[in-house]
N, C-alpha and C positions, 0 to 999 in steps of 0.2 A: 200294477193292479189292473184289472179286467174291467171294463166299465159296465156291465153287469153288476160285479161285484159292488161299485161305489155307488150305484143305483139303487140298492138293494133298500128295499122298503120304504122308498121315496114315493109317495103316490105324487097325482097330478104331473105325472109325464106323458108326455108323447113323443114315441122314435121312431125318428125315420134315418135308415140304414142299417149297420151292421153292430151290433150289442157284444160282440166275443172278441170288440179288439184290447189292447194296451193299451191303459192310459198309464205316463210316465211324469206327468204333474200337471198341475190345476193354476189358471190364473184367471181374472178378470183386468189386467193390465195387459196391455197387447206386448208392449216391447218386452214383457218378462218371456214369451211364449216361447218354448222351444220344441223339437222334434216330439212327436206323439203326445203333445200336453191338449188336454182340454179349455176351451176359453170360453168364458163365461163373458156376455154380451149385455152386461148391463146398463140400463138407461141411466144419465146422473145429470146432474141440475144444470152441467155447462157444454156435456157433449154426452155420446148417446156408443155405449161399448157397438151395437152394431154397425158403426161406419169405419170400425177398426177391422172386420169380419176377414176382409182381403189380407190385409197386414198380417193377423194371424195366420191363415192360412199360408202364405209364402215361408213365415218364418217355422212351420211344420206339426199346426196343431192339426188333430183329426177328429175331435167332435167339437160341438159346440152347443153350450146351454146358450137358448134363446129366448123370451116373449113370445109369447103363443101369438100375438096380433102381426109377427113378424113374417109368420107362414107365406103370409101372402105376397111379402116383397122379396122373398127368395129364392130361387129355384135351384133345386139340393143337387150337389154336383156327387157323383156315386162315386167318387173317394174320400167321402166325408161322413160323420153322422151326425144328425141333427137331432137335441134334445129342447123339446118346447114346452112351455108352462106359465099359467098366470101368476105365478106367483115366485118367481124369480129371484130373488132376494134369499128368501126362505129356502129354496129347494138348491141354492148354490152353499148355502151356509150348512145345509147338510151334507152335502156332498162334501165340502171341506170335514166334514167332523168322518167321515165313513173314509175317505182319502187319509185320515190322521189314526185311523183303524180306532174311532171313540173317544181318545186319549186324554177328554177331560173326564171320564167318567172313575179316572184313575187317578185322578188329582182332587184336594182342599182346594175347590175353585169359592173363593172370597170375590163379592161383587158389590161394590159401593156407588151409590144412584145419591141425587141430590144437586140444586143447584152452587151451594158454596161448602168448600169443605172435603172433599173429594181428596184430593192430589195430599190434603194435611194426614187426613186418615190414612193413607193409604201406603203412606211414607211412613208415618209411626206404628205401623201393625207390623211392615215389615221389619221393621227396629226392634220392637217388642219380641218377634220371631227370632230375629238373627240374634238377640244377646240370651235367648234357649237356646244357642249354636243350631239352628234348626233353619236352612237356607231358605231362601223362598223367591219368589218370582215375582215380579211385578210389570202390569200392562196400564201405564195413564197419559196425566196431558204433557212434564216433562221430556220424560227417557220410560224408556222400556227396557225390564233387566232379564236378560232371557238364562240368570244362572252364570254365567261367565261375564257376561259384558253389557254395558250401559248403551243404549240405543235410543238416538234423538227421535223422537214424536212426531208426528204427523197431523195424527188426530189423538185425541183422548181417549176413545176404542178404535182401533183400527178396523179395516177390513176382514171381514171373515176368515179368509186363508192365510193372516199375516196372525190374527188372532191363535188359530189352529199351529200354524208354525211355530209360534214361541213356545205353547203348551207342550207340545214334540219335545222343544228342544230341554225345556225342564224335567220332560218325564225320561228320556236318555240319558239326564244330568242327574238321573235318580232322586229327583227335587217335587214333593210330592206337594208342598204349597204353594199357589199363585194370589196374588189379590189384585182385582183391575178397578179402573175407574170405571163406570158404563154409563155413559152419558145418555142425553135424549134422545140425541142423534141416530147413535147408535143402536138405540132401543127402536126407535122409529121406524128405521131402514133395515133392520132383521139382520143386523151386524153381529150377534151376540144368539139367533135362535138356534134351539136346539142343545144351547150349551147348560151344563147340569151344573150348578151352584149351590154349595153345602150353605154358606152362606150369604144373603141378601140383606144389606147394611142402607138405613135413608139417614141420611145428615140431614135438610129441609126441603123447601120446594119455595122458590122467589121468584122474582119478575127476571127472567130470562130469556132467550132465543124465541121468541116469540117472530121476528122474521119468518122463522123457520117454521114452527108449531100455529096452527091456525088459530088460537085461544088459550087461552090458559087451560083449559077443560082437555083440548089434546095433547099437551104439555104431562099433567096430570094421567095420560093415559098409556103414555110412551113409558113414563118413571114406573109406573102400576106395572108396564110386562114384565123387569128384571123378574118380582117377587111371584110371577108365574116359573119361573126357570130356577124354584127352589127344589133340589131334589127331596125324594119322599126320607120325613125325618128330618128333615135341615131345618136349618132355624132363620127367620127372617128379627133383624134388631131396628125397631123404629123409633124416632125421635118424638116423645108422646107432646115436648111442649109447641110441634108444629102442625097445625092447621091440618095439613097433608097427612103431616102423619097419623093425626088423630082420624083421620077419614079413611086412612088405610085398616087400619086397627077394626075401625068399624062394621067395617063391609069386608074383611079380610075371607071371610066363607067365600064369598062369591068371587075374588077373586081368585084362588084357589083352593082346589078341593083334595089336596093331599093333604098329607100330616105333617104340617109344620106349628115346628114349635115359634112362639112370639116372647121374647123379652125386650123392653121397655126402657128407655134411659131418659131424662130429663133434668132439669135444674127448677124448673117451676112450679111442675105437677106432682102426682103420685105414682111416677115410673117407680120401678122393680130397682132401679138402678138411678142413684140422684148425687148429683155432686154438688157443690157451694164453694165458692169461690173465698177465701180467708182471708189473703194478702197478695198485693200486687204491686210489681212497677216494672217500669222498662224492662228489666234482666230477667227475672222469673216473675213466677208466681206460685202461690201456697194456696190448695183445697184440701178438698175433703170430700171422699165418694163415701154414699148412705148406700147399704143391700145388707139388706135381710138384718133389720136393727142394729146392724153392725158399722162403724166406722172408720175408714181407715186415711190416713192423713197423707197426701201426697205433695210434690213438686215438680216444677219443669222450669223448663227453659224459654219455654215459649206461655204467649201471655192473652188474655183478654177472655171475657167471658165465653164468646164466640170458641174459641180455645179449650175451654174447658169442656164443651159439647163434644168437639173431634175427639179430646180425651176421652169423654165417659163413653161412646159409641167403639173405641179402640180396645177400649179395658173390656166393656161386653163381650168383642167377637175373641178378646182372648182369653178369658173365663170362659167362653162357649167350646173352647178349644181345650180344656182343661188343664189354665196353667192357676198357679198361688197367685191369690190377689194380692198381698203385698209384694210378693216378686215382680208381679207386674205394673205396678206402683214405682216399684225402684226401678225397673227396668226403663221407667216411663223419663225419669230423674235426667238420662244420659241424651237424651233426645235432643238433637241441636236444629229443628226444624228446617225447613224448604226452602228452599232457593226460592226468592219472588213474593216469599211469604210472610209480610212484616217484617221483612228481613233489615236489621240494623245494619247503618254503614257510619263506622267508626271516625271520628274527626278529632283535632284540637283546638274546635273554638266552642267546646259546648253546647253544639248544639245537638236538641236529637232528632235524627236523620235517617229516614227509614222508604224504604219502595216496597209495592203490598201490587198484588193483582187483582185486588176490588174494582171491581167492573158490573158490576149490579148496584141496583140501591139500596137492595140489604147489608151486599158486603160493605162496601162506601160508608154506609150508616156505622156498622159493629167497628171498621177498624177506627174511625174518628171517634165514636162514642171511647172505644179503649185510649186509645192517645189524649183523647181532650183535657183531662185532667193534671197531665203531667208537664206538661210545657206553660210560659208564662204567654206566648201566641203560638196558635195553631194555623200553620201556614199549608196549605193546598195545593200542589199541580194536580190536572187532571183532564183530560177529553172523554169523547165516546168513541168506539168505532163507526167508520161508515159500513154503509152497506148493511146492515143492521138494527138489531131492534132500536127502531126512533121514539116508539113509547115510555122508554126508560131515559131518555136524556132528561127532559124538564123536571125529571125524579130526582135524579143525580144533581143537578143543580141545585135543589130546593133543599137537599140534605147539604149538601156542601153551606152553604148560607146557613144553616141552624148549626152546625157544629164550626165551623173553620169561623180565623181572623182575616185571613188573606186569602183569597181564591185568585191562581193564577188559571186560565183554563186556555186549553193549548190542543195543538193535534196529537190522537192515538193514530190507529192504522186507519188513516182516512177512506184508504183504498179509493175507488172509484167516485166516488161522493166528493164533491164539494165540501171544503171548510166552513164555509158561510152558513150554510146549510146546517152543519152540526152544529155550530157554534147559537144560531138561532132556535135551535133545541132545546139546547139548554139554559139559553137566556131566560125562556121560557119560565122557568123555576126559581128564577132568582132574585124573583122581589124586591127590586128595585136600591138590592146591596150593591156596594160599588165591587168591581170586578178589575182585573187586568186582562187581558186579551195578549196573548203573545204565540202566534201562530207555529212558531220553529220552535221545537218542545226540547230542544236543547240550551236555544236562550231564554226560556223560559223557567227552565231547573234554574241555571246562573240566575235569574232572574230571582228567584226566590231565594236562594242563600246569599243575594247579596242583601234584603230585606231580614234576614235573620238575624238574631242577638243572643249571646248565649242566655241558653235557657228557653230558648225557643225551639218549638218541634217544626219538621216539614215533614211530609207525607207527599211522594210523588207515587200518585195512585193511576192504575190501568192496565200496565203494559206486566208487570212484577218478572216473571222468571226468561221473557220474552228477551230475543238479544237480535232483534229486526222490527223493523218501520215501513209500515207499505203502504205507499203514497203515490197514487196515480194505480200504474202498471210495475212500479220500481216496486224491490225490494231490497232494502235501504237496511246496514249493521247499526241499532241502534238498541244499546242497552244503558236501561233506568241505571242500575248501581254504576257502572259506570262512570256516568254522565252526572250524576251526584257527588260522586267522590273527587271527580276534576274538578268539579265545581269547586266542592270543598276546600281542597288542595290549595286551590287556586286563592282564596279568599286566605288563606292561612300565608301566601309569600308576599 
């Protein structure tokens, strides 16, 4: 392609050099770079794409998106062209979408924003899709399915051009649905602009990456942009019994001014769409979705009120899509849930034994609030990350002491941060219940199922679908199921 061509109605450029040459691919990672590819010189939170500029260039890129403030520390060598712009991020995520010749505007792009809940929806939409025999695509915080083949995560939305590349590869695979998680991050950093979305899906808004997000207010304004990038006609489905959502609903005009349709899902209010929870335990559970004075009775596999939301939000986007709501009901039946996600790990000493990737204090809250009922003690592992939001550890504490019997509290992925540190976080919360402390989060699982009796639950909450530990600079093989199951095992010879 002609970089002209990929330029094409990008405002807020400035070129210096030659416009009519070949670009023959697009990166913003240096080492990808190859003979006539474009490199995009992005600034990022640990190092800065501009100190890669040499590197690319050896390795045989010939233009280069830059920062406009960069002009001035560069002097443009005339076998190069140079493209500048304040707005960086943005004008590189177009250039991916005009490089992919549009190719989500030719896709069912499904986009699910929310702080818990995400990876659940997003996993049973394409369930619900695939048992229509109807393939479909998937971008989140697992694996990435690009149509052919499962592809381990990085980030929860990736990169603009790894974003663009999958949608390529779906739309070659003749696969005309995707559904992505689109995190805050994402949304923040104009990972996802530009990109056309039929539809835009909120599960809630909680105390999360607030490291990252200066307030909750900007938090609140990162999730707001997916449901700008609903194409004209699309539908946006928001969660009416949360906070956020009902704020979204509100002010919905001002945030955008297309024609989007709004449907409503809730358990508490008076959404368009309302389910109730009937019967529950460990193995399934039995509701009942209300629309349109009608009721239809379903089941799953998977449990807990919190459950029953990613449910009614999944039934939506596929009634929005026009499939039979009791097909999608039954469809709903065969769902064997996520990896990492209240996921049961099977034993013979009765007890029930389960790793979850609650890592907020919402989620923390909904998965003990679901378990507390069913065990005769409710036993706890759990840390925080370091490096990370510290306003949520005393949270996390303070909900572990209102629901659990035992709280063993141990290290997540410390990363750089001191234990002591975290662990004094969370002390913070915990009201002066007695505690265990066991800093190696592998004798600390041991730890807990040697304190177990049958009929007792444990819950090792944090890490769930995660199979690494990163403590210091290491990154350490360390998975919860796992590390459970030996334990298990172990107590059982």
């Amino acid at each position: 392609m002609k970089l002209i061509e990929l330029i094409k109605e990008i405002n807020n450029l400035e070129i210096v050099g030659e416009k009519d040459i070949i670009i023959e691919g697009i990166t913003a990672f240096s080492k990808n770079v190859k003979k006539n590819y474009l490199f995009a010189a992005i600034p990022g939170f640990k190092t800065d794409g501009f100190l890669y500029l040499e590197e690319a260039m050896k390795r045989g890129a010939n233009a280069f998106l830059l920062p406009k403030e960069r002009r001035k520390d560069l002097i443009p060598k005339n076998a190069f062209t140079y493209l500048y712009t304040d707005e960086i991020r943005k004008v590189y995520s177009l250039i991916c979408k005009n490089y992919y010749r549009q190719v989500d505007d030719n896709l069912v792009l499904i986009g699910i924003t929310g702080t818990q809940g995400k990876t659940t929806v997003t996993y049973l939409i394409k369930h619900i899709l695939n048992s229509f025999n109807i393939s479909t695509g998937l971008i989140g915080t697992i694996n990435h399915f690009d149509g052919e083949n499962w592809i381990k995560s990085l980030n929860t939305t990736p990169e603009s051009e790894f974003i663009y590349f999958l949608l390529n590869k779906l739309y070659t695979k003749n696969i005309k649905y995707c559904v992505m998680e689109v995190s805050s991050h994402a949304l923040a950093l104009d990972r996802v602009y530009g990109l056309n979305f039929w539809i835009a899906g909120l599960t809630n808004l909680g105390h999360d990456h607030l490291d990252f997000h200066k307030n909750i207010e900007d938090y609140k304004k990162s999730k707001k942009k997916l449901f700008e990038y609903i194409k004209n006609n699309g539908w946006a489905i928001i969660n009416m019994d949360d906070s956020f959502g009902k704020e979204l609903i509100e002010n919905f005009k001002n945030l955008n001014k297309k024609n989007v349709n709004i449907l409503t899902y809730g358990v508490n209010s008076d959404a368009y769409i309302k389910g109730e929870v009937l019967k529950i335990d460990l193995n399934k559970m039995e509701f009942i979705v209300k629309i349109n004075k009608k009721e239809i009775k379903g089941k799953t596999k998977i449990f807990g009120k919190f459950n029953l939301y990613n449910i009614l939000l999944s039934f939506g986007i596929a009634k929005i899509l026009g499939f039979d709501e009791e097909s999608i009901l039954k469809n709903i039946e065969n769902f064997e849930g996520v990896r990492g996600r209240l996921e049961k790990v099977n034993n013979n000493l009765g007890i029930n034994a389960f790793v979850d990737f609650a890592h907020t204090p919402e989620s923390l809250r909904e998965v003990l609030k679901t378990l507390r009922p069913f065990g005769k003690k409710l036993i706890l592992i759990f840390g925080c990350g370091g490096e990370r939001d510290k306003e949520k550890r005393p949270l996390m504490g303070k909900i572990a002491c209102e629901f659990a019997d035992i709280i063993i509290i141990t290290q997540d992925n410390s990363r750089g941060e001191n234990f002591e540190n975290i662990l004094s976080d969370i002390l913070m919360g915990i009201n002066n219940k007695e505690v265990i402390v066991e800093e190696d989060r592998r004798k600390a699982i041991e730890k807990g199922v040697s304190l177990a009796k049958p009929g007792d639950t444990i819950l090792v909450a944090g890490k769930g679908h995660e199979d690494y530990q990163i403590i210091g600079n290491q990154v350490l093989h360390f998975n919860d199921r796992e590390e459970l199951k030996k334990a298990l095992e172990k107590c059982c010879s």
